[in-house]
C-alpha positions as CSV (number, residue, x, y, z in Angstrom):
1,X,5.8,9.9,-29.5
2,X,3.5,11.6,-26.7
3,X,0.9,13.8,-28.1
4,X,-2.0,16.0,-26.6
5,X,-5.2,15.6,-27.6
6,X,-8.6,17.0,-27.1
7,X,-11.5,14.4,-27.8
8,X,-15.1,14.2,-26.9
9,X,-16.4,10.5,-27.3
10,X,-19.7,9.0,-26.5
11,X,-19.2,6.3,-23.8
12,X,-21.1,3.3,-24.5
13,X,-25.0,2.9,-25.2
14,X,-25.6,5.4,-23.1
15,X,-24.7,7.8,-24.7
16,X,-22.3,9.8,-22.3
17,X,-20.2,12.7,-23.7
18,X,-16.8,12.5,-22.2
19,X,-14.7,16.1,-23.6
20,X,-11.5,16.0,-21.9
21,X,-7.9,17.5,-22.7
22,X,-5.8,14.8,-22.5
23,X,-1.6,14.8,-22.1
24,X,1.3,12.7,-23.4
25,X,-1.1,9.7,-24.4
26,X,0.1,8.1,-27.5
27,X,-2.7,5.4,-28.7
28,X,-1.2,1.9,-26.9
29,X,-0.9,-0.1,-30.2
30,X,2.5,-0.5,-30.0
31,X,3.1,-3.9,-28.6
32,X,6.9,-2.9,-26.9
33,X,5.2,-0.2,-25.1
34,X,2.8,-0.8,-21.5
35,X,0.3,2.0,-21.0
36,X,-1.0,1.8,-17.6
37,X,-3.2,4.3,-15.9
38,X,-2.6,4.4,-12.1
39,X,-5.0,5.6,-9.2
40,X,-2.6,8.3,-8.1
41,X,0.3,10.2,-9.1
42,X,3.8,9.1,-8.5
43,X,5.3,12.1,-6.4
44,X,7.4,10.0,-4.0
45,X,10.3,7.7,-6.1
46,X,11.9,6.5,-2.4
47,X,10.2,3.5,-1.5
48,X,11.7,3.3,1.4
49,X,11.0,6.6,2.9
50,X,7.6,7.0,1.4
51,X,4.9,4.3,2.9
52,X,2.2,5.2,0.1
53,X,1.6,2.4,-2.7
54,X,2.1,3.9,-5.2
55,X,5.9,4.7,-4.3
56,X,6.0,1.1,-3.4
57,X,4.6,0.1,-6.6
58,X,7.0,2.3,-8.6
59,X,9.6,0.1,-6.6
60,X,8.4,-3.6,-7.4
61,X,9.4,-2.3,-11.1
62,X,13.1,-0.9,-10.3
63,X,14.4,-3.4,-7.3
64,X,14.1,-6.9,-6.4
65,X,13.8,-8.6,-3.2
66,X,16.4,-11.2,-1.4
67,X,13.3,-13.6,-1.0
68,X,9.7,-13.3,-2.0
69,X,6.3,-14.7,-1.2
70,X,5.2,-17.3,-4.2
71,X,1.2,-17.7,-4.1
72,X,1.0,-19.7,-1.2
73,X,2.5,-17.5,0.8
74,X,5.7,-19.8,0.9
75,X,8.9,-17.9,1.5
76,X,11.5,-18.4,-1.8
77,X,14.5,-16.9,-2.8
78,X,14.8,-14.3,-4.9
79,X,18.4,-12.3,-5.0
80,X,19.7,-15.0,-2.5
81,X,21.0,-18.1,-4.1
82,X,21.7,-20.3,-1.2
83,X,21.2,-19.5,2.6
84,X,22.0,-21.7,6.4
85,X,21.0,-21.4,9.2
86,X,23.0,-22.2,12.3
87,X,21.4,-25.1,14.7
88,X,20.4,-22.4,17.7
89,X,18.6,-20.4,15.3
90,X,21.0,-17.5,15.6
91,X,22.9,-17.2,12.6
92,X,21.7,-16.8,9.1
93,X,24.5,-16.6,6.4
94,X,23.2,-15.9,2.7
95,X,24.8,-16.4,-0.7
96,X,23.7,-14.0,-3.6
97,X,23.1,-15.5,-6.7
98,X,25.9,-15.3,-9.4
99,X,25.4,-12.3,-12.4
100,X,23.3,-10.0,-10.2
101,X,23.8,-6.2,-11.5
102,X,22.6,-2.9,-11.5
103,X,21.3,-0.7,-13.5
104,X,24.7,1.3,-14.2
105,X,26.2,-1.4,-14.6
106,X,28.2,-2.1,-11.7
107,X,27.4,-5.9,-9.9
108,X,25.4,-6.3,-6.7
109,X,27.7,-6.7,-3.8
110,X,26.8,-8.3,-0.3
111,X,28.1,-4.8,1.2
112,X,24.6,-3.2,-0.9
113,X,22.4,-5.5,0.7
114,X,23.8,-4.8,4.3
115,X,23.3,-1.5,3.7
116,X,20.1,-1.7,2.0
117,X,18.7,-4.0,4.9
118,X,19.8,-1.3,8.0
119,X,18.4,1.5,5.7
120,X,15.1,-0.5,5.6
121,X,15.4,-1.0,9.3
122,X,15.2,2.4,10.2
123,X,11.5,3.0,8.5
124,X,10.3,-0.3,8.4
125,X,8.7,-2.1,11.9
126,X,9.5,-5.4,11.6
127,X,12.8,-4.2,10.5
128,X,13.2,-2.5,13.2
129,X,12.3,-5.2,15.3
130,X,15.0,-7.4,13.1
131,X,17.9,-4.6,13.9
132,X,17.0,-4.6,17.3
133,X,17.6,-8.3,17.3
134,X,20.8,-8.6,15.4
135,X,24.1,-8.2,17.1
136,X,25.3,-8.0,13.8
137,X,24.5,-8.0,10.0
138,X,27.8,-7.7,8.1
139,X,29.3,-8.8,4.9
140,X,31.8,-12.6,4.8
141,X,32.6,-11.6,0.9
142,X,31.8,-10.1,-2.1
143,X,28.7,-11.9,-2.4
144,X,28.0,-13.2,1.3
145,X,26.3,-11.8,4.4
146,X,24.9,-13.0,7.8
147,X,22.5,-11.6,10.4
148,X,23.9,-12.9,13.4
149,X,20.6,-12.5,16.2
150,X,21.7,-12.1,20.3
151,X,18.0,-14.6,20.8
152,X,16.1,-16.3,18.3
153,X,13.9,-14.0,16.2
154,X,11.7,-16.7,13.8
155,X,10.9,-13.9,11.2
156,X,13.7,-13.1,9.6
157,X,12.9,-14.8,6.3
158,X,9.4,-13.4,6.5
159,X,10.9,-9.9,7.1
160,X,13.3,-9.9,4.4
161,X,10.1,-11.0,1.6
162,X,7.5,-8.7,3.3
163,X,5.3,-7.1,0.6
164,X,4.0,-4.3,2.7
165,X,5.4,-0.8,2.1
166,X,7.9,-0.2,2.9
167,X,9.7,-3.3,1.1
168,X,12.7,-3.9,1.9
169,X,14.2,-3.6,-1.9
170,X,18.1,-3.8,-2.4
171,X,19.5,-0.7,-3.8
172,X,23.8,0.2,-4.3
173,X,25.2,0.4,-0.7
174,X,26.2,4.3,-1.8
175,X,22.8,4.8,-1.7
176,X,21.6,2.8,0.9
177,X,23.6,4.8,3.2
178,X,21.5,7.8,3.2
179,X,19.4,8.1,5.7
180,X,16.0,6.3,5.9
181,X,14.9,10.0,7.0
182,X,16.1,11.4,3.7
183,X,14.8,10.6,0.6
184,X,17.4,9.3,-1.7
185,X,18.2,11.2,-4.8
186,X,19.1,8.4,-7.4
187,X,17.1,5.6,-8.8
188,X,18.8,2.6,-9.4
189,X,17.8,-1.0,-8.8
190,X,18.2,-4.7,-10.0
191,X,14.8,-5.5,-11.1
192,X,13.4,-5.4,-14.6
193,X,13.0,-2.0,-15.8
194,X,15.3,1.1,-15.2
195,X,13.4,4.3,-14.4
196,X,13.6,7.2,-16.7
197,X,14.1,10.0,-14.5
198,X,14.3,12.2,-17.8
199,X,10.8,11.5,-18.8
200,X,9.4,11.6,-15.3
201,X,6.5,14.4,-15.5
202,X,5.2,14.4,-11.6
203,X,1.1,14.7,-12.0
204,X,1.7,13.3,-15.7
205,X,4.0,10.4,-16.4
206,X,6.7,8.4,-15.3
207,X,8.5,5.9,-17.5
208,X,10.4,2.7,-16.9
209,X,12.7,1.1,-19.9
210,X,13.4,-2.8,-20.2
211,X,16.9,-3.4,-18.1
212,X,18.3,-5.9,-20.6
213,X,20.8,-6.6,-18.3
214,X,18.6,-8.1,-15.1
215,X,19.3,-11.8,-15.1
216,X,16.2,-13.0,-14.0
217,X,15.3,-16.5,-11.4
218,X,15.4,-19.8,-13.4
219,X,11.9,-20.9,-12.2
220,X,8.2,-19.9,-13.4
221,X,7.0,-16.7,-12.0
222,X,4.7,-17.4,-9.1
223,X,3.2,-14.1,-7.4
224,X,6.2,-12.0,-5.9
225,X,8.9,-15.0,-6.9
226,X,10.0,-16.8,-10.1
227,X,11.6,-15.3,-12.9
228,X,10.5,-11.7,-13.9
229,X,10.8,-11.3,-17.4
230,X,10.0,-7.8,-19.1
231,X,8.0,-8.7,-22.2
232,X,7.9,-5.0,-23.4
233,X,10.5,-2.5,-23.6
234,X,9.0,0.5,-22.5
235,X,6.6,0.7,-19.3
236,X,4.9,4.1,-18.8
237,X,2.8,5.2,-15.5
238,X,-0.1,7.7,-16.9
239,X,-1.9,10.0,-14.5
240,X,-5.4,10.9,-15.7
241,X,-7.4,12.7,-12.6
242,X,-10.9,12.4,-14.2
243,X,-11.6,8.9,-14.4
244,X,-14.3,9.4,-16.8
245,X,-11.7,10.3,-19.0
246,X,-9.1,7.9,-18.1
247,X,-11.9,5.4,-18.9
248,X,-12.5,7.1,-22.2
249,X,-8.9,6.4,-22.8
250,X,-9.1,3.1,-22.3
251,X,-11.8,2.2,-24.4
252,X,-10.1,4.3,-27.1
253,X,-6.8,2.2,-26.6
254,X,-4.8,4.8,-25.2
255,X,-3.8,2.8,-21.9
256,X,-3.7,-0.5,-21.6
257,X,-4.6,-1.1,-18.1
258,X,-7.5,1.4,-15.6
259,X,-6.1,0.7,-11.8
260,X,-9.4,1.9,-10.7
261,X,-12.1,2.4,-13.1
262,X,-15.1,4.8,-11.7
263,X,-17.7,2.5,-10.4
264,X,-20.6,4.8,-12.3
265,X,-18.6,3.5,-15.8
266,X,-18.0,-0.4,-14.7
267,X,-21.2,-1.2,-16.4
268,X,-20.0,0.6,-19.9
269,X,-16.7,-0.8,-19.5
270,X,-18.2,-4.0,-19.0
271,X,-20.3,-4.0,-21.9
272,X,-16.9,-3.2,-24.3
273,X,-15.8,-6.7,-25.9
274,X,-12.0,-4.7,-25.7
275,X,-12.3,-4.7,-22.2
276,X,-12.4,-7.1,-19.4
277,X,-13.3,-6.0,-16.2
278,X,-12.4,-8.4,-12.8
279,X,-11.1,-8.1,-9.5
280,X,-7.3,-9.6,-8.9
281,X,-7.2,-9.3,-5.7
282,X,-8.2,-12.2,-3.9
283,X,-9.0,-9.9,-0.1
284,X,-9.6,-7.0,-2.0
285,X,-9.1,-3.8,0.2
286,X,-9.7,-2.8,3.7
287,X,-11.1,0.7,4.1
288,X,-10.5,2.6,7.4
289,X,-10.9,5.9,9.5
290,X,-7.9,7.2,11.0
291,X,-7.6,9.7,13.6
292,X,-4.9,12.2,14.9
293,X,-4.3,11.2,18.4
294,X,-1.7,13.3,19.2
295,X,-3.7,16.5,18.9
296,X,-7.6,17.3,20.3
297,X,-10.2,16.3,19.7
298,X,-8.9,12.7,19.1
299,X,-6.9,12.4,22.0
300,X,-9.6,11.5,23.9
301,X,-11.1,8.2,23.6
302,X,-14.6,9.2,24.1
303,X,-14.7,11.3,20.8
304,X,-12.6,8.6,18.9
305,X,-15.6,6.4,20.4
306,X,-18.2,8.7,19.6
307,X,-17.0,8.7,15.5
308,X,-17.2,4.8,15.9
309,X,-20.6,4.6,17.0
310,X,-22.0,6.5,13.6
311,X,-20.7,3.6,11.4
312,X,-22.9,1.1,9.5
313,X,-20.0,-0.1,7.0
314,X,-22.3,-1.2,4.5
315,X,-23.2,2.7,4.1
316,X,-19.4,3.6,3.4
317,X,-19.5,0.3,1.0
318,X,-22.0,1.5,-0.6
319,X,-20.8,4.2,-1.5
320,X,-18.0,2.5,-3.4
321,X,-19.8,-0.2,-5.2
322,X,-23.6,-1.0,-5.8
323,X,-22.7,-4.5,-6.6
324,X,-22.5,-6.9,-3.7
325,X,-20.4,-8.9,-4.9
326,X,-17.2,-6.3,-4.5
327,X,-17.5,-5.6,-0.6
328,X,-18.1,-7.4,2.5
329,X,-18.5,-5.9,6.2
330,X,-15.4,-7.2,8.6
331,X,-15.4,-6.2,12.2
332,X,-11.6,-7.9,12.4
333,X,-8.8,-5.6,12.0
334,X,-7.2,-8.0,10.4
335,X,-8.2,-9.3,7.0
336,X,-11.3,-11.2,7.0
337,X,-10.8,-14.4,5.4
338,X,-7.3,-14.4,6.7
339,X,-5.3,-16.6,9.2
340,X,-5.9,-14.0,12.2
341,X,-9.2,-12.4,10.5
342,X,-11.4,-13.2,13.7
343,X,-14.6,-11.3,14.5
344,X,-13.8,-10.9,17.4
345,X,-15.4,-7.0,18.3
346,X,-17.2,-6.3,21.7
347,X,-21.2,-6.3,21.8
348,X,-20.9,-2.4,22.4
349,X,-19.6,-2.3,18.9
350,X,-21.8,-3.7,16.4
351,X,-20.5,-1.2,13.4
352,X,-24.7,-0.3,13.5
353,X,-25.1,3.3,12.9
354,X,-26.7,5.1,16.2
355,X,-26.5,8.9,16.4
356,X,-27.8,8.7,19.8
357,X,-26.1,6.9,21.4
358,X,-23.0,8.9,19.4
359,X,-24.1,12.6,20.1
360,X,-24.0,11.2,24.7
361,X,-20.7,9.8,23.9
362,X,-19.4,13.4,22.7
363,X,-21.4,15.2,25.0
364,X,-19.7,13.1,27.5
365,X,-16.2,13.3,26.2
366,X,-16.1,17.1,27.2
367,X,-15.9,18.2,22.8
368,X,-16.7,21.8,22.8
369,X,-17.0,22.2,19.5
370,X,-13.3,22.8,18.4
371,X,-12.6,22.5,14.6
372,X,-12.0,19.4,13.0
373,X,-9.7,19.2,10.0
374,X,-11.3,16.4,8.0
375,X,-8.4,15.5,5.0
376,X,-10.5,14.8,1.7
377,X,-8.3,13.1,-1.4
378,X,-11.1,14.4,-4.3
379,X,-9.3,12.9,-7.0
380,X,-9.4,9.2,-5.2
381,X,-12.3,6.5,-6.0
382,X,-11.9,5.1,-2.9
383,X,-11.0,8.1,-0.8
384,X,-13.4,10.5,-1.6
385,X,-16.8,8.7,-1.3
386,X,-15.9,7.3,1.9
387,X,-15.1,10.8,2.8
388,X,-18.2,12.4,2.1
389,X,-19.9,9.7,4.2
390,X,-17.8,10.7,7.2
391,X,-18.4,14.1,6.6
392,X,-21.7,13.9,6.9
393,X,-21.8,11.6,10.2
394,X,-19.3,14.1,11.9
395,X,-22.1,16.6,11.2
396,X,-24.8,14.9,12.2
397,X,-23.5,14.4,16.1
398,X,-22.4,17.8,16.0
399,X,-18.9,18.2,15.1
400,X,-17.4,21.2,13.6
401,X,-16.1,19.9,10.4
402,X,-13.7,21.7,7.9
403,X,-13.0,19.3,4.8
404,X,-9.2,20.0,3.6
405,X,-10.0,18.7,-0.3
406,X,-6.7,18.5,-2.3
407,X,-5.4,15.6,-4.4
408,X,-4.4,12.0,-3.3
409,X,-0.3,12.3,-3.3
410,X,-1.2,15.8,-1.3
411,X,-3.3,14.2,1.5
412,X,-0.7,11.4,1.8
413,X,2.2,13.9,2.5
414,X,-0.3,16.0,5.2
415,X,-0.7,12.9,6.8
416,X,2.3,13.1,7.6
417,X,2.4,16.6,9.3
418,X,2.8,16.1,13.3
419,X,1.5,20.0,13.7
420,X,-1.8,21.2,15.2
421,X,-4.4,22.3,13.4
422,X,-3.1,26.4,13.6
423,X,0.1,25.2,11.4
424,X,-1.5,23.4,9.0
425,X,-1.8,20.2,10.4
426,X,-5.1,17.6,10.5
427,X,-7.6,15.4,12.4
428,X,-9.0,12.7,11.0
429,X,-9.1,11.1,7.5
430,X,-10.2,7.7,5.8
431,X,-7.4,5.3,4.4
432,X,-7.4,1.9,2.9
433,X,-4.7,-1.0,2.6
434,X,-4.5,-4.3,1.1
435,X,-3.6,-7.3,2.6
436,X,0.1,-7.4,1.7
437,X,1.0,-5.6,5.3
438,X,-2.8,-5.7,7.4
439,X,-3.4,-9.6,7.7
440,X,-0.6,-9.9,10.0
441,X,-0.8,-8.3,13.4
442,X,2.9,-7.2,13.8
443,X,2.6,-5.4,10.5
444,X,-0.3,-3.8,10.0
445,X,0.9,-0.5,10.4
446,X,-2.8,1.2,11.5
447,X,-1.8,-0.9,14.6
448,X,1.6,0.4,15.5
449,X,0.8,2.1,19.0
450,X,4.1,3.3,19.9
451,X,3.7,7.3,19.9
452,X,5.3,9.7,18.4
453,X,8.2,8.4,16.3
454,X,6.8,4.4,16.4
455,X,3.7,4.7,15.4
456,X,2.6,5.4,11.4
457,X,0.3,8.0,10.7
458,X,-2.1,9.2,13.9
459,X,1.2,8.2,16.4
460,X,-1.6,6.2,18.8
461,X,0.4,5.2,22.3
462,X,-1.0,1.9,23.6
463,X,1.6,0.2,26.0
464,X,-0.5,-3.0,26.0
465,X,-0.8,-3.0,22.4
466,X,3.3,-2.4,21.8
467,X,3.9,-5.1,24.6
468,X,1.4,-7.8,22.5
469,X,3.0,-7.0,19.3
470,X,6.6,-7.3,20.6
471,X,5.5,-10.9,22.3
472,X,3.8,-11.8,19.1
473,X,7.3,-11.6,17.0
474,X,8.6,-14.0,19.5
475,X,5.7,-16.7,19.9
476,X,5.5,-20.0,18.4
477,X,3.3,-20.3,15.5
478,X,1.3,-22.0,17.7
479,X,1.1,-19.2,20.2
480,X,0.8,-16.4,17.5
481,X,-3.0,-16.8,17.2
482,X,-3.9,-15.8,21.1
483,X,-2.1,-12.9,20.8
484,X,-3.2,-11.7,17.9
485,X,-6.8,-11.7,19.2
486,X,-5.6,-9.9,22.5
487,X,-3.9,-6.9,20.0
488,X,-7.7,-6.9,18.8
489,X,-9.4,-6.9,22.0
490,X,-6.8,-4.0,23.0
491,X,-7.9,-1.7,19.7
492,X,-11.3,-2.1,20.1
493,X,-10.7,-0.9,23.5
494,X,-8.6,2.2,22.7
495,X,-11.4,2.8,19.5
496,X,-7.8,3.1,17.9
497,X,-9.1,3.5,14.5
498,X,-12.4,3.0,12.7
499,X,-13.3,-0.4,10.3
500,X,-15.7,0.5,7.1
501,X,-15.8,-2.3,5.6
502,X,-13.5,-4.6,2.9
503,X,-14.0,-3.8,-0.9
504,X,-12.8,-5.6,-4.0
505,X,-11.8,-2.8,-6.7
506,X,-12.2,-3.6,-9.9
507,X,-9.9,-3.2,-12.5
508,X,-10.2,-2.6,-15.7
509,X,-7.4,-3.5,-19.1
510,X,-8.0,-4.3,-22.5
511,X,-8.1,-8.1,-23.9
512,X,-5.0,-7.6,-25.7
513,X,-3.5,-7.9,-22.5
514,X,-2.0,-11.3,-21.4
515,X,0.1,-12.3,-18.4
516,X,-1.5,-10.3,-15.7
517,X,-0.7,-11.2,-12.2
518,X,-3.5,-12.0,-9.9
519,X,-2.0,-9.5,-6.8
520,X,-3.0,-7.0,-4.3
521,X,-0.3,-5.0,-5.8
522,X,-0.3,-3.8,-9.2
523,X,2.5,-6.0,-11.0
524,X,4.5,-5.6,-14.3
525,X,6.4,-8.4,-14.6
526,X,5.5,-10.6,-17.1
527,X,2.8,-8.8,-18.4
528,X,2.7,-8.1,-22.5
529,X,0.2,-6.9,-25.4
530,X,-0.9,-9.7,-27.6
């Protein structure tokens, strides 16, 4: 049953206080119930029309996938039993795999994967590229579907397992039909757990119950593929703001799993034989600066420039984690460590911190001192510190900075805002993303240059860049690599957004814990309580 508590417990040898007024945090004995303690709220429950994590997240635990990445990045099937595909490469039939329901009960259809897929399309931009493609994607039965392409498009497979917000997850075709513009108002999936909408307490909790009717994939689990088995009948999402208290909780078994544990407390968390304390993300994430470049100052190049040229990244890295170990400078806008993750950044951009140099280049740029909105998420690990940094950068070259400070499901939705400054609107703000979307050059959205409309949040317009990414869906494998490196080349040019470095986050979760999947996304699947 979920209690409140008030508690004030010393924190390791130290002897920190932590007093904190805790809600609905029952103490995570019970084996059938998963406490997990996430980095940000759960506002958004549309996937699809939401591109934050956390709403993606949310979905890994309600949908599933027609195919799915195993850990070596090979493409299996997931909902899809069998699939062909036709000799000129233009026509892909699939078979669903026999027993598939949802959550009320009613069976997956090929009609709710059609759907589901053109929904996708709309937000999504290699879906959109893939609906672009098609002539047509229609249903042959109940439980059959092709994509039939008007010229060979060799991602179709990839696009249909992508990882990236948004995913393209398979809900009833009554509810894929609403717009991708709209969010949808009912949660039901395939996957593994059902989401209790009753208990959902937005900025508290949100709860997921074991679907005992998900018939899950024959085969071992392997990363996003395999049989997903829910080893505990009750999964609840906790939101605890003060992570000095959210670590509190987890050292007093009230949560099961930290996300992100403060990086002042890793050393007490490590020093708890309860706890283990690792990365499980093998790239860890990338950290960024993202600028409004529909709206001054950041229209203009030379300022963009001008923020670029205050950047050391180990000083934003810093900031994050003392340790080493957890971060690594990479000038590639692509992973480093990755199949495209080149260095490949002009000798003008050297990521070393030079004020100088920084203050001409805004002198130059014709900055008269107009306000800059500067978004700050306070209640973010990540978010905030890297913020403060750029705050104080902005300051030094002489830039009239207001920080906007407001929780991290807050800052996500006035990202979103297209207005000017006057109505509310913003100019710059750091973000981060893993790997799951950013190691690929077609879909890291930071480099979607379309405008207003095809570009995520900032709506930068680079012809050259939008002509590179559309050639690079169409290339060879063999040809893929060139033109990744000129998408590159063409961002550093256009300063399109700002690299600070790539950080492992820790996580934290108790030892009782066993079956924890080593992912850039947090994963519940298979995951119990000894």
């Amino acid at each position: 049953m979920n209690i409140r508590t008030s508690f004030a417990r010393a924190v390791g040898a130290t002897g920190v206080v932590i007093a904190a007024s805790m809600a609905t945090l029952a103490v995570a004995q019970d084996k059938d119930t998963f406490r997990f303690a996430a980095a940000t709220d759960l506002r958004v429950i549309d996937p699809i029309w939401s591109l934050e994590y956390n709403s993606r997240n949310h979905g890994y635990l309600v949908y599933d996938t027609l195919f799915a990445f195993d850990s070596k990045f090979q493409i299996k099937p997931q909902m899809v039993d069998t699939w062909t595909v036709s000799e000129d490469k233009l026509r892909y039939a699939f078979k669903l795999r026999p027993g598939l329901t949802w959550h009320d009960g009613t069976p997956v259809t090929a009609a709710d994967c059609v759907a589901s897929i053109k929904r996708w399309g709309q937000r999504d931009s290699i879906g959109q590229a893939l609906i672009a493609a098609a002539s047509e994607i229609k249903a042959t039965g109940t439980d059959s579907f092709e994509i039939v392409l008007k010229e060979p498009f060799g991602h179709v497979l990839s696009a249909l397992a992508k990882t990236g917000s948004p995913v393209p997850f398979m809900m009833p075709e009554r509810i894929a039909k609403t717009s991708g513009f709209e969010q949808i108002k009912e949660v039901i999936g395939s996957g593994p757990f059902m989401f209790a909408r009753d208990e959902w307490m937005p900025g508290d909790k949100a709860v997921y119950k074991k679907f005992k009717g998900y018939k899950p994939r024959s085969e071992p689990s392997d990363f996003m593929s395999g049989g997903k088995i829910a080893r505990v009948e009750r999964m609840e999402w906790v939101f605890i703001p003060s992570g000095a208290t959210a670590a509190a909780a987890l050292m007093a078994g009230e949560v099961d799993w930290l996300e992100h544990p403060p990086s002042d407390l890793l050393p007490t968390l490590q020093n708890d034989k309860d706890i283990t304390v690792r990365a499980v993300d093998p790239f860890g994430m990338q950290t960024m600066i993202r600028f409004n470049h529909i709206h001054p100052p950041f229209d203009n190049e030379k300022v963009r420039r001008a923020v670029l040229q205050t950047i050391e990244q180990g000083e934003y890295l810093r900031v994050l984690s003392d340790d080493k170990r957890s971060w690594e400078p990479c000038r590639s806008f692509y992973f480093c460590g990755t199949r495209f993750g080149r260095d490949l950044a002009p000798e003008q951009l050297l990521f070393k911190k030079n004020l100088d140099e920084a203050k001409k280049t805004l002198a130059a740029s014709g900055y008269k001192g107009e306000k800059v909105v500067l978004l700050d998420a306070v209640d973010d690990a990540i978010l905030h510190p890297v913020t403060v940094v750029l705050f104080d950068n902005l300051k030094a070259i002489g830039m009239n900075v207001e920080l906007r400070a407001t929780d991290g499901a807050t800052i996500f939705a006035l990202m979103l805002k297209q207005e000017p400054i006057a109505q509310g609107g913003w100019n710059i703000g750091p973000q981060y993303a893993d790997s799951t979307n950013y190691s690929v050059p077609f879909l890291n959205n930071a480099l979607r240059a379309g405008g207003v409309g095809k570009a995520s949040i900032g709506w930068p317009k680079n012809e050259a860049i939008e002509t590179l990414r559309a050639a690079f869906l169409k290339a060879p494998e063999a040809e893929q690599g060139a033109i990744a490196d000129k998408i590159q080349q063409e961002a550093y040019a256009a300063s399109l957004y700002g690299l600070t470095g790539q950080y492992k986050q820790l996580t934290a979760y108790r030892k009782s814990v066993e079956g924890l999947i080593d992912s850039p996304i947090p994963l519940f699947w298979n995951v119990g309580k000894k």
